[in-house]
Structures are given as structure tokens and as C-alpha cells.
N, C-alpha and C positions, 0 to 999 in steps of 0.2 A: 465205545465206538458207535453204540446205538442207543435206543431211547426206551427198547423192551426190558421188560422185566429178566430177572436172572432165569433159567432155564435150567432146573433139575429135572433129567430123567431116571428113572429106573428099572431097570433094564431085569425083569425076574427071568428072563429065557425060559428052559424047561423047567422049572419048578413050579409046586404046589398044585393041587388040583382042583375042580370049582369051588367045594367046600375050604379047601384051605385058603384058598384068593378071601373069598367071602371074609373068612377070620380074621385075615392078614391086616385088610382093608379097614374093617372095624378099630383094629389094634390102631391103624394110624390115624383114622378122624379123631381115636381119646387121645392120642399122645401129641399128636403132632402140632405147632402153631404156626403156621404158614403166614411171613409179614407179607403185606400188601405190593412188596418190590419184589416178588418170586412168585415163579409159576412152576408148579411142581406137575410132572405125567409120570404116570404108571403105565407098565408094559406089563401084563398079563401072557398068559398063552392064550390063543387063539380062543379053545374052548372055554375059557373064564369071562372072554371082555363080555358077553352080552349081560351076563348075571352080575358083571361088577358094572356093567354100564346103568342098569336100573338103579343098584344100589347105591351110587351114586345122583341118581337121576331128579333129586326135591334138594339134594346142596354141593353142588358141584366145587368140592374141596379140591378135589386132583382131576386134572382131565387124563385123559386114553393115548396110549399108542398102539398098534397091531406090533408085532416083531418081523412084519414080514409080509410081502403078495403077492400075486402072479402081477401079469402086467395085461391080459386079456380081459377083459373087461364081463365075460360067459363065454361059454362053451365045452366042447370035449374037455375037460381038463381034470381030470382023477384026481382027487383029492388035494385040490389046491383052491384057495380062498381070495376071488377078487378083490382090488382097491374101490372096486361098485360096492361089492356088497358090506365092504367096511365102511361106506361114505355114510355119514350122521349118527354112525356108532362109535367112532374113534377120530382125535384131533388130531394125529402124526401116526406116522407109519416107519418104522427103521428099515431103512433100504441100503443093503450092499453092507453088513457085518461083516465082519475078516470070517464071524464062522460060517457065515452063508458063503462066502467066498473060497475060502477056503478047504473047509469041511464037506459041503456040498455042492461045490465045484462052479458058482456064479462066476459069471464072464462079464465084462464093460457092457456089452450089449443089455445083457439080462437088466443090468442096473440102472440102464438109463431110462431101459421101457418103461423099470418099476416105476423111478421117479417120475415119468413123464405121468403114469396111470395115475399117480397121486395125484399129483396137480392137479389133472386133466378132472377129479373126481371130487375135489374144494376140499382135500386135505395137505397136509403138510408133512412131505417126505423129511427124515431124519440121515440125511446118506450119511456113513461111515467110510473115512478113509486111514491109512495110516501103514505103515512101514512093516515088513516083516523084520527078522533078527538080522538076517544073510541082507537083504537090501539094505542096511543100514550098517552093517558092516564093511559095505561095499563102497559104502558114501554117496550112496541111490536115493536117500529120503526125499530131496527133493524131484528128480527127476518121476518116483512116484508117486506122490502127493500129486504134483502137476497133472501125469495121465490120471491120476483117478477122476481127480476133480472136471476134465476137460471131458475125459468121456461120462463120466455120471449124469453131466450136467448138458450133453449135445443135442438133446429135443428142448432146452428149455428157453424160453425167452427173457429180454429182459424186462418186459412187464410182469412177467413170471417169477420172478426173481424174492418178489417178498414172500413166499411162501417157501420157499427153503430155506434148510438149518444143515449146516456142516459137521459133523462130528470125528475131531482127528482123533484116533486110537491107535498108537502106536501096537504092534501086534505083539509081540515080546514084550509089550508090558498086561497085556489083556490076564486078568485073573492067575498073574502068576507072582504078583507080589510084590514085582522089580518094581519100582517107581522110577516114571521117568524126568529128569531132571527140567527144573523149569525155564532154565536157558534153553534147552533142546526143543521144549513145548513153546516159550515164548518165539523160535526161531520161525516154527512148523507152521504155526499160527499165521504169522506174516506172511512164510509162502502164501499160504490157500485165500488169504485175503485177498494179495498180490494176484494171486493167478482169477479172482473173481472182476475184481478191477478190470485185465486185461482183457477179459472177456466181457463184460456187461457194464461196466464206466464203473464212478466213482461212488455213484449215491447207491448203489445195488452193492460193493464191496461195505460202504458205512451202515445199510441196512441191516446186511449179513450177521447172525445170531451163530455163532463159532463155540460148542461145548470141546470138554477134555474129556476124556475118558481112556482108563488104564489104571486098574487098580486102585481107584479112587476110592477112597475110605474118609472116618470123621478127623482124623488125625494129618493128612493132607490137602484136603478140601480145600481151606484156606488158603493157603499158596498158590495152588492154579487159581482159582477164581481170583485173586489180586494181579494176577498179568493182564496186559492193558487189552490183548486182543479177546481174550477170555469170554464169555458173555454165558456160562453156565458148564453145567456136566452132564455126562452119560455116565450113570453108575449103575456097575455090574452087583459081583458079591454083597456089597456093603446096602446095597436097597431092600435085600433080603431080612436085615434085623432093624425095628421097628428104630430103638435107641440111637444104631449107627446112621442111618438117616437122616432120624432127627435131627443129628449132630450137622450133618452134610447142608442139611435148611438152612440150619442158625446160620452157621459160615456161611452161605448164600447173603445171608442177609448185612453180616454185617463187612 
């Protein structure tokens, strides 16, 4: 649909501590061969990105994500890490996780601020959207997908628009194993396009950078990235082992 390179992220959540980042890191500039048509980010925890941002910083193999940010840009705010103070440290930011949402109770509003702070701050919000088990049992998926997408994206313009990336994640399939069917994903896909379309015209839906994620591993990689609306992955577990990744690349590439 677009003209960017493939878009692997890796999503490490709470794992690994600065030392183990540091390792991890190492492991993948020997193993890994990243072709010229992918662009690969690591998502560290908060406390890693600056020591993996140096280590990085003479050959920038993988760029940065934060997992995560307030939407104030300073102030009162106890232990919470602005999209200011991530700007020129990290290339994207994952805004609006089912576990942020879920787990620790994010609302539409919260999400949209974040995304709007990213922007607002010359980075590139990664928003996640995607279905729980019961709304999809319900036959909700779409009527969800649509409010995510409408409220996530309600401070943003359409000149605005090239610096967001969409991430559908089915919730029921997040780190639980289920793979979700690529009819279902190829359906989801066309909503969220559809619904960017509606909202911002057509060359802002054809710009749109659309990853999958949900149990994404080396062994189905290939499948999602072959559906036409596709344009990359969010991978959870499987970014965690240097090998399986790797694997997750190649299939990027080919």
C-alpha cells in the first residue's frame, strides 16, 4: 500500500535489565542481517533505552521505541516519563497497549493525548488497537477497531498523519498462542484503513504503515506480512530470542 520499508517492532515489555538489554543488543548486531527493505525497532524498558541508545549511537542497526508516556509534557507527575523527555532518544513510542489499557486502566482520552504528545514532540506514536475475546464473540470487532481508531487518532491532523503507524492486536491472541486467522486479520486490516480513509482522505489511508501483532512468531511471520494491507509486525515473546527474530527479519524480507 505504501512505499516504507517493512516495519519489525519488538516489543521486550518488562524484561531484562540494563545489563541484560546491553547483552541482548550485542547478541543481535552478530547475529542478525537486516536487508535494506526493513526497518527493524526495539522496545526496551524505559530504564535501558538511554544505555542502549549510546550503544547504538556510531551504527544505528535498530532504531528505539519507549513502551510507553505521559502526555504532559513536565510537571507534578510522580514517576512518569514524558514524550519531551524521550524526543531525540527514541524513534516511536507504543501508545494505547491492550496492557496499558487493560491492565492499567488507559481510557480513549489518555490515548489520544499520548499520541497527540508524540507527535506534538517529532516522534512517531505506535498506537495499538484490537478486539478483546467477549467483543469478538459478540461480533464487536469492527464496531471496536473503528472507536479505537477514531478516538486515538481525535487531536491528530491530516498533515499529521505521516507520522503515525497503526498496530491491530487482537487481545485474545496477545501472548497466548491462539493465532489469529489471516482471513480475520486481512478483514481488520481493511477496516482501520477504511476507517483512516474516512477520516483523513485517501493518500493519508495509502501512507498508513499497518503492523500485525498477536503471537507473532518465526513460524507465522510469513503469512501475515504476505496480506496485501500488512506493512510489518509488533512482536511480543518471539523478539525476546535472538534466533526467532532473526527468523521474523528474513520473512520481512522476503
Amino acid at each position: 500500500m505504501n512505499t516504507h520499508k517493512t516495519l519489525i517492532v519488538g516489543n521486550w515489555k518488562m524484561h531484562f535489565t540494563i545489563g541484560e538489554s546491553s547483552m541482548f543488543i550485542r547478541k543481535l548486531e552478530e547475529q542478525l542481517k537486516i536487508p535494506s527493505s526493513v526497518e527493524v525497532v526495539v522496545a526496551p524498558t524505559t530504564l535501558a533505552l538511554q544505555s542502549v541508545s549510546l550503544q547504538l549511537k556510531h551504527h544505528r542497526k535498530f532504531k528505539l521505541a519507549a513502551q510507553n508516556c505521559f502526555w504532559r509534557d513536565f510537571g507534578a507527575y510522580t514517576g512518569e516519563v514524558s514524550a519531551h523527555m524521550l524526543r531525540g532518544l527514541t524513534q516511536y513510542v507504543i501508545i494505547g497497549h491492550s496492557e496499558r489499557r487493560h491492565a492499567f486502566g488507559e481510557i480513549d482520552k489518555d490515548i489520544r493525548l499520548k499520541v497527540q504528545a508524540v507527535v506534538r514532540n517529532q516522534m512517531q506514536p505506535i498506537l495499538c488497537v484490537g478486539e478483546t475475546a467477549q467483543e469478538r464473540a459478540d461480533g464487536d470487532t469492527g464496531f471496536t477497531l473503528h472507536d479505537q481508531v477514531t478516538a486515538g487518532l481525535a487531536n491528530i491532523t491530516s498533515e499529521e498523519m505521516h507520522r503515525i503507524v497503526i498496530a491491530y492486536e487482537p487481545v485474545w491472541a496477545i501472548g497466548t498462542g491462539e493465532n489469529a486467522k489471516t482471513t480475520d486479520v486481512a478483514a481488520a486490516m481493511k477496516l482501520i484503513r477504511k476507517q483512516v480513509k474516512d477520516l483523513f482522505g485517501k493518500q493519508a489511508s495509502l501512507d498508513l504503515r499497518l503492523l500485525y501483532g498477536g503471537s507473532v512468531d518465526g513460524a507465522n511471520a510469513t503469512q501475515y506480512l504476505a496480506l496485501p494491507d500488512v506493512d510489518g509486525l509488533l512482536v511480543g515473546g518471539a523478539s525476546l530470542k535472538p534466533e526467532v527474530f532473526g527468523d521474523i527479519i528474513a520473512s520481512a524480507k522476503s
